[in-house]
Structure formats: structure tokens, C-alpha cells
C-alpha positions in Angstrom: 0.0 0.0 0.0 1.2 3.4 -0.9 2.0 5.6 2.0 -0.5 8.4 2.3 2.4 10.9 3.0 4.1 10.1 -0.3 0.9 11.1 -2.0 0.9 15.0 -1.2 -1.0 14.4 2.4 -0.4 18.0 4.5 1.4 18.9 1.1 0.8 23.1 -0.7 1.8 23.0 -4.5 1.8 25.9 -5.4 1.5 26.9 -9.0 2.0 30.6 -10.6 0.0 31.5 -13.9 -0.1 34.0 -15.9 -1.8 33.5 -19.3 -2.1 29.5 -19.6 -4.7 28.9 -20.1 -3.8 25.9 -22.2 -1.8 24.5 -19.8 -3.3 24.8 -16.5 -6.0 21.7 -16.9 -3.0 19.3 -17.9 -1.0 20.8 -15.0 -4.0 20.2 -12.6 -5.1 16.6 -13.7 -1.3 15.5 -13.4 -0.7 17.0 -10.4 -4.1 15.3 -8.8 -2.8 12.0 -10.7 0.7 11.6 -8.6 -0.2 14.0 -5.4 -3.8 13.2 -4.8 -3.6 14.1 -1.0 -2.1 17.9 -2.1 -4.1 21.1 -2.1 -3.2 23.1 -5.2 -3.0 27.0 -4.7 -3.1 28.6 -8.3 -1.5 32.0 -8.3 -2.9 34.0 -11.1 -1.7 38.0 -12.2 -4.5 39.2 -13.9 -4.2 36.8 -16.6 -5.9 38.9 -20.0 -6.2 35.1 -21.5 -8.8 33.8 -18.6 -6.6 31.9 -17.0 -7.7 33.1 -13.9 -11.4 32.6 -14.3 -10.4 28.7 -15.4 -8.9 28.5 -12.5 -12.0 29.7 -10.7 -14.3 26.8 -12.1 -12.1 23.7 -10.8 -11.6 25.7 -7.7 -15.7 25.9 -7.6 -16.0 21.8 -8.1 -12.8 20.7 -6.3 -12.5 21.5 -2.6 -8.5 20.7 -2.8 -8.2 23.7 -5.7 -7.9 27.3 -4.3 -7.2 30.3 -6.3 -5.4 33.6 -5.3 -5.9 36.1 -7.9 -3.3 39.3 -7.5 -4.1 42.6 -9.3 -1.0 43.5 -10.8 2.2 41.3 -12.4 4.6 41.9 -10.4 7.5 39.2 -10.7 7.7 35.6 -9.6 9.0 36.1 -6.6 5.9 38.3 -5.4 3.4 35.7 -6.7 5.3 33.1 -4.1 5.4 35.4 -1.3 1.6 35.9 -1.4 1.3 32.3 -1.9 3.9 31.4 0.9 1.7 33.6 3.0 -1.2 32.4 2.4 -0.1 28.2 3.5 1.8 29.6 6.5 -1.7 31.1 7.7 -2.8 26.9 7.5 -1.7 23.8 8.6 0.6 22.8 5.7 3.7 20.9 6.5 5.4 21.3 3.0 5.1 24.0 0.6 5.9 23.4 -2.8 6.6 25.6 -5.8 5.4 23.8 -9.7 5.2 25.8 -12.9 2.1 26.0 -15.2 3.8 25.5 -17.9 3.8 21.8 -18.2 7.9 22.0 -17.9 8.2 20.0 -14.2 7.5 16.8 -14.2 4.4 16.0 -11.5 5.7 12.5 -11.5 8.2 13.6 -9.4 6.0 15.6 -6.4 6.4 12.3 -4.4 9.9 12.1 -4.3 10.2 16.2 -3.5 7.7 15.8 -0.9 9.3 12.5 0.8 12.8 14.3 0.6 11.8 17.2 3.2 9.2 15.0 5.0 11.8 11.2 5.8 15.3 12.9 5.7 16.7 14.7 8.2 18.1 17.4 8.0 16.5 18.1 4.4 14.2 21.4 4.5 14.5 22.1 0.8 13.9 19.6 -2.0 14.9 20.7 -5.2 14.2 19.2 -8.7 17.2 19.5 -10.4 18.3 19.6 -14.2 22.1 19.4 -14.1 22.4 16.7 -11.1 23.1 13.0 -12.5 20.4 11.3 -13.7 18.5 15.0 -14.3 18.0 16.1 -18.3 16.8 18.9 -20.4 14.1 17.9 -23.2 13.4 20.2 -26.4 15.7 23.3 -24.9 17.7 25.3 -28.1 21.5 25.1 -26.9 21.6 28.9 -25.8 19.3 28.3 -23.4 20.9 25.3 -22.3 24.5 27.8 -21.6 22.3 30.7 -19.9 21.7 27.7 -17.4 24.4 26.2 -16.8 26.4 29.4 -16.8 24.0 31.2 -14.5 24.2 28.1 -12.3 27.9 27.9 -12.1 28.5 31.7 -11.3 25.9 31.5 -8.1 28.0 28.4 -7.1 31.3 30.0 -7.2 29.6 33.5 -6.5 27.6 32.5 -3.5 29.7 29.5 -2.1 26.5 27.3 -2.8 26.8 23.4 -3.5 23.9 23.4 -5.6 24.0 22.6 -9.1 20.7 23.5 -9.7 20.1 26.6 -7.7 17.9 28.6 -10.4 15.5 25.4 -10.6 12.0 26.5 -9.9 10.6 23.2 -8.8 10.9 22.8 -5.3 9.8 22.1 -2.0 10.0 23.3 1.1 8.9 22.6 4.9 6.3 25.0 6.5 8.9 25.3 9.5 12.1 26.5 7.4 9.8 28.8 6.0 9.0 30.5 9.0 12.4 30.4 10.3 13.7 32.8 7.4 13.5 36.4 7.2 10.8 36.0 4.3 9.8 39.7 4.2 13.1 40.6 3.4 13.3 38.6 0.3 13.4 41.7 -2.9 13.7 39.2 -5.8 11.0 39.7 -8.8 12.2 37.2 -11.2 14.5 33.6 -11.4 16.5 35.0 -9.1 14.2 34.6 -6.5 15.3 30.9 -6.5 18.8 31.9 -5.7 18.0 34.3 -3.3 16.1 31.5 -1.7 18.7 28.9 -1.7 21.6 31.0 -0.4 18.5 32.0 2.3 17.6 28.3 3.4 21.7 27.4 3.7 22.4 30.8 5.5 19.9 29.6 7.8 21.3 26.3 8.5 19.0 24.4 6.7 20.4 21.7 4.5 18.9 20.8 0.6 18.7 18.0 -1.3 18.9 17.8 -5.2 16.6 15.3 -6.9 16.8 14.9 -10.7 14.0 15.5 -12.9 13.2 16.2 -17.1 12.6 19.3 -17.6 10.7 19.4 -20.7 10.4 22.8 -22.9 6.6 24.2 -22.6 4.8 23.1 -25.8 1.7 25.7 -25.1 2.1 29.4 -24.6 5.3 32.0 -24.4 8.1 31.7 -21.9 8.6 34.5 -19.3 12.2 35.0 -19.6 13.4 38.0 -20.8 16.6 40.0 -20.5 15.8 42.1 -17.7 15.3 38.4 -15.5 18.9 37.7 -16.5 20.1 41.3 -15.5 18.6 40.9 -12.1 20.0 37.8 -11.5 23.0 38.6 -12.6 23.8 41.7 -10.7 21.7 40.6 -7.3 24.0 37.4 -7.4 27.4 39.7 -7.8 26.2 42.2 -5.3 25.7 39.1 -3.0 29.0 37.1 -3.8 31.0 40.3 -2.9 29.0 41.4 0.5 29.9 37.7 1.1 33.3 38.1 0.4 33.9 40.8 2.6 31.4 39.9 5.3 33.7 40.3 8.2 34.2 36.8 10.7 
């Protein structure tokens, strides 16, 4: 028999949208397919394609589907604020973050939610692309170096033994969330992952890398843009040299 706390029991995903509306009823069936036990909190900025009022209607016919709408598009990070916020205010013992896009796989929720819930000292879960056994489906070759290269400069940057620290599929416990300084946290785009890494390991709280595909959206327009790679890029320099100076 399966153990109940495998299947998303106690578990948040939480999933960002903002105009997919293609995509959100194959995110939602998969999800409910490998997590059944899991509430799904759908995030949505004002989405002009209706995303938002699709995500009304399951919320109307399935009791485990809630919907936060926000008024303005204001970066990813922003969107999982709220939404951290809003499963700290209720008994959830592990907050996950999922994209819409169909790009994590929900085949791997289990093994995310089982890494922060069994191991000790595990408070983050991350799905990881450039870990062994991780992989990269359908992504053009530039994108593939942006990755990687962004990767490798927070690890040397930010002292972080991640390989995967930009990765956007994660989990984390409802207790390592509250023992981090959340309304402190400035990111807007990608680089809200980071920030949240080098968070959770300034904390003391250790992470696990679990591979997953990562398959290239086949519905819809990706969000990345330049100005997502200039925040990154100069939040994680600013960071690697207050780090390097930071006095004993």
C-alpha cells in the first residue's frame, strides 16, 4: 500500500499563472494524478487570457483547488510570497513551488515531498536539471549555456553546492519557511530561487537535489526575458561580494 504521506498528504503545490490557459488543466489533472492528497493554490496576475477565471471553475467543483488572484504582475517572486503567505496562515507541512507551464514533471512531487518530509536534516527539495540522472528535453542550446552558466556563477559566486540553484521546482517545509526572514526577500524574477537557496543554507537548513526532465513548454510564451537575467545577474554579484567581505 502506498504511504498516504508520499501522495501529497499535508502537502501546498503551489503553481504561478499568468496566461495558460492551455496548460493549467493538464498541470491540474497531473498533479491530482501523482499527489492526490495535495491542495493546489493557483497564483494568477490578472491573466488577460482567462486563465484566472479557469482556474475559478475547478476551484468551484474541487474543494483541494484554491485560487489567489493578485491585481498586478509583479514578478515571480511576489506571486510566491503571497502564496507562501497564504499556506503559513494553514496547517501545511510542505510548501511546494510547480510551474504552469507543463515543464516539471508531476511524476516527481512524491519524491520532492518525501525528501523534506523522511530525511533529516532536508528542509529544501529541489528538482534539479544538471544533477546526475537529471536532463533537459526540447531546450535550443543557448538556453541550455544561460543555465548552466547562471548556475555555475551563483555556485562560485555564492559558495553554494547546488547545481541547480535557479531550478523552480521545489519544496519546502512549512517550518524552514517561517524560520527565514521572508519579508526581506526583494527578488522579482529567477532570481528569486537563488535568493532563496543562499536564504535556506544561511539559515542552517540543508537541501537535497533530486533529478528530474525538464521538458520545454509546448503551449504558450516563456517569461524570460533579459531584464530576469540582468537581475540575477547583478543581485547574485552584489551578493557574492558582500559575502566576500562579510567580516568573521
Amino acid at each position: 500500500m502506498t504511504d498516504p504521506r508520499e501522495t501529497g498528504a499535508g502537502a501546498l503545490i503551489i503553481v504561478p499563472t499568468y496566461n495558460e490557459l492551455e496548460n493549467l488543466p493538464r498541470v491540474i489533472a497531473a498533479i491530482q494524478q501523482t499527489a492526490p492528497e495535495a491542495d493546489i493554490l493557483i497564483v494568477d496576475d490578472a491573466s488577460p487570457d482567462g486563465t484566472g477565471a479557469l482556474a475559478d471553475e475547478f476551484s468551484q467543483t474541487n474543494e483541494r483547488i484554491h485560487v489567489l488572484h493578485r491585481a498586478v504582475k509583479n514578478g515571480l517572486g511576489d506571486a510566491y510570497l503571497e502564496a507562501f503567505a497564504w499556506g503559513l496562515a494553514r496547517p501545511y507541512e510542505v510548501l511546494v513551488e510547480m510551474d504552469a507551464d507543463g515543464s516539471h514533471p508531476a511524476s516527481a512531487l512524491p519524491a520532492l515531498i518525501h525528501a523534506v518530509r523522511e530525511v533529516q536534516p532536508y528542509r529544501l527539495a529541489i528538482g534539479s536539471r544538471w544533477v546526475r540522472g537529471g536532463s533537459v528535453v526540447n531546450w535550443p542550446w543557448n538556453r541550455k549555456a544561460l543555465s548552466r552558466g547562471g548556475n555555475i556563477y551563483a555556485r562560485v559566486m555564492l559558495g553554494l553546492p547546488v547545481k541547480d540553484a535557479t531550478a523552480g521546482f521545489r519544496a519546502f517545509t512549512a517550518n524552514a519557511l517561517r524560520g527565514i526572514h521572508l519579508d526581506d526577500v526583494k527578488s522579482h524574477g529567477y532570481c528569486f530561487q537563488i535568493d532563496m537557496t543562499r536564504r535556506m543554507r544561511d539559515a542552517g537548513f540543508a537541501e537535497v537535489e533530486v533529478p528530474i526532465e525538464f521538458r520545454e513548454r509546448e503551449f504558450g510564451e516563456s517569461k524570460m526575458d533579459g531584464s530576469i537575467v540582468r537581475e540575477a545577474m547583478g543581485n547574485v554579484t552584489v551578493w557574492g561580494f558582500k559575502r566576500l567581505f562579510r567580516r568573521p
